[in-house]
C-alpha positions, 0 to 999 in steps of 0.5 A: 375860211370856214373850212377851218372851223367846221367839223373835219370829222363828224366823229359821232356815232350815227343813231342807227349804229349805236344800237348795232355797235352796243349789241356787238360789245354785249355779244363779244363780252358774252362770247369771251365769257362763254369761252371763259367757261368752256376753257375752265370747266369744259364738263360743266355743261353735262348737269345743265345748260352753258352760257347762251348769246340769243343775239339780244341777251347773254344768258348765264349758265344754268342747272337743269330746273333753273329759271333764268329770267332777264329784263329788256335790254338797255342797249340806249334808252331804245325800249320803254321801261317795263316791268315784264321779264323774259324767262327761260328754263334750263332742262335736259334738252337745253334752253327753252324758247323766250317766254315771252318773245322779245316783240311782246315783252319789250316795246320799241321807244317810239318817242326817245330821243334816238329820232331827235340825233337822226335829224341832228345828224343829218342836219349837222352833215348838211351844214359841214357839207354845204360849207366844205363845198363853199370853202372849195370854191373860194380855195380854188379861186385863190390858188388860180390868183396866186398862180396866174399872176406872176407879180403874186409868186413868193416865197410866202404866197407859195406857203399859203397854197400849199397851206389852200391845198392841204384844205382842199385835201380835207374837204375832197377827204369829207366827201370821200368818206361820206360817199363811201359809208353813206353812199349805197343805203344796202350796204351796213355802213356801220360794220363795213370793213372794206379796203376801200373805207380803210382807205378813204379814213387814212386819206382823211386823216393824212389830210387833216395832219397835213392841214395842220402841218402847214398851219405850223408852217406858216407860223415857222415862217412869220417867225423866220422873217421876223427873226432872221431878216437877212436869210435867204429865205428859200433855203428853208423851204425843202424843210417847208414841205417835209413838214407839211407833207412828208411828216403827215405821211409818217405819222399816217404811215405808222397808226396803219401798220399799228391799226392792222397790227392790233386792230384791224377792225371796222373801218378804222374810224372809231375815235375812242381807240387808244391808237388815235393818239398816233394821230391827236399827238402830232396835231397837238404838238403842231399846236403847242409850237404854233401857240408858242410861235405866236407868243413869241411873235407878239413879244417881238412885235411890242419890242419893235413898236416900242423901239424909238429908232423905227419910223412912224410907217413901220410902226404901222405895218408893225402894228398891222402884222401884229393885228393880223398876228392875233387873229391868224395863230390861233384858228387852229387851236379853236378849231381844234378844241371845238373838234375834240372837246367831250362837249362838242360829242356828247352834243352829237351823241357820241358813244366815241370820239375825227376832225 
């Protein structure tokens, strides 16, 4: 299952990006205090000249025979550290031209670490690519067992198909999404905001809600066969599937019509968005439950092989279940805490926090 512990989402911001992101905050908080200045003092600009966005820097307001000078923009460590400054003078006829040009004044940093987390990307989109592409394979290879073979149908196997599927979905969901940023090299992935990239992000997040859904799943049902021996089992399984599909599709139903609501910009894919919550919280409480599901189940399974009337042979199959127990309940919370750890981002350079 190694679908299960690589990265879902690799929800780091690609080196190329980071640049183009950084310039676009610094512009939009230069643009919100331009309009600042004209809604406050709309006349001020008649003795000088107004705040300016050259598209690097924000040039502050003013008076006519000031000298306004700046220094090479910091946007990542992507220009060496000069002591050279750019100026420009405030006349009657408005801003003069940068002196010096941007191209003489500040040098590119040829031997930053920008190239390094390039080639660490790609390196890391290789290895998540090749092991969603082997988890699939085996995926689908045990979907065909348990389908093919009438002996394999129960009620238990039926809950791991489903669970196989809900895998599957994740990993068709990475390619999806790579394909559609990444895909056509003239395209400005960073900036997209197509219907399209909106929709391969919501596919994607429904899949990975939906994984751990019917993680939860299983673990309500070790639980149920543990605790209620004598139920018949299929009357919960209605209840199986809207917990593992129907309660994803809510969630991812409404984080869209919050994202289009009051944020509707990019391709929905930027991780330090308070409206992410709408998706981490159901996950984590999957988790919490599952955590807990799996403490109970231990207690019960120590009780059981400690019990003096049960035979030697069900203490065995006991001490199985519990076995397989310990490694099962907790995959997904390591998967989780390796996907969402700031440890785990800061390591691809993160200016954000998927899967």
């Amino acid at each position: 299952m190694s679908l299960c512990f690589l990265p879902s989402q690799v929800s780091c911001t690609h080196p190329e990006c980071a640049l183009v992101l950084h310039v676009l905050e610094q512009g939009a908080q230069c643009y919100k205090k331009i309009k600042e200045e004209n809604s406050s003092s709309p006349n001020t600009t008649n003795g000088g000249c107004s705040t300016e966005w050259d598209g690097i820097n924000c040039w502050n307001s003013a008076s006519i025979g000031q000298t306004v000078m700046v220094s090479c923009p910091d946007s990542l460590d992507m220009f060496l550290s000069s002591k050279v400054v750019i100026s420009r003078n405030c006349t009657e006829n408005g801003w003069t031209p940068h002196s010096p040009p941007y191209y003489k004044a500040c040098v590119f940093n040829g031997n930053n670490e920008t190239e390094e987390k390039r080639e660490y990307f790609h390196t890391v989109k290789i290895l998540y690519t090749c092991g969603y592409a082997a988890s699939l394979s085996a995926l689908i290879t045990a979907i065909s067992i348990f389908s093919l073979f009438r002996k394999l149908h129960c009620p238990r196997n039926f809950i791991h198909v489903n669970l196989f599927i809900s895998f599957i979905l994740r990993g068709i969901a990475v390619f999806v999404k790579d394909a559609v940023l990444f895909a056509d090299e003239d395209v400005d992935h960073c900036t997209m905001s197509s219907v399209g990239c909106k929709a391969a992000m919501v596919f994607l997040q429904y899949s990975i809600v939906a994984n751990f859904s019917w993680l939860l799943v299983e673990g309500m049902y070790l639980h149920t066969l543990l605790t209620l021996t004598f139920t018949y089992q299929r009357k919960y399984f209605w209840w199986y599937i809207v917990i593992g599909w129907g309660a994803p599709a809510l969630t991812v139903s409404i984080w869209i019509k919050t994202r289009i609501q009051f944020d509707d910009t990019g391709c929905w894919d930027d991780y330090d968005n308070i409206y992410w919550w709408i998706i981490k919280t159901p996950i984590l409480l999957a988790i919490l439950i599952n955590f807990i599901i799996f403490l109970n189940v231990i207690r019960i399974l120590i009780q059981k092989i400690r019990c003096p009337d049960i035979s030697k042979n069900y203490k065995q199959q006991y001490m199985r279940l519990a076995k397989s127990t310990l490694l099962l309940i907790p995959s997904p919370c390591l998967g989780f805490i390796t996907l969402y750890s700031p440890s785990f981002q800061s390591t691809l350079g993160l200016g954000e926090n998927v899967l």
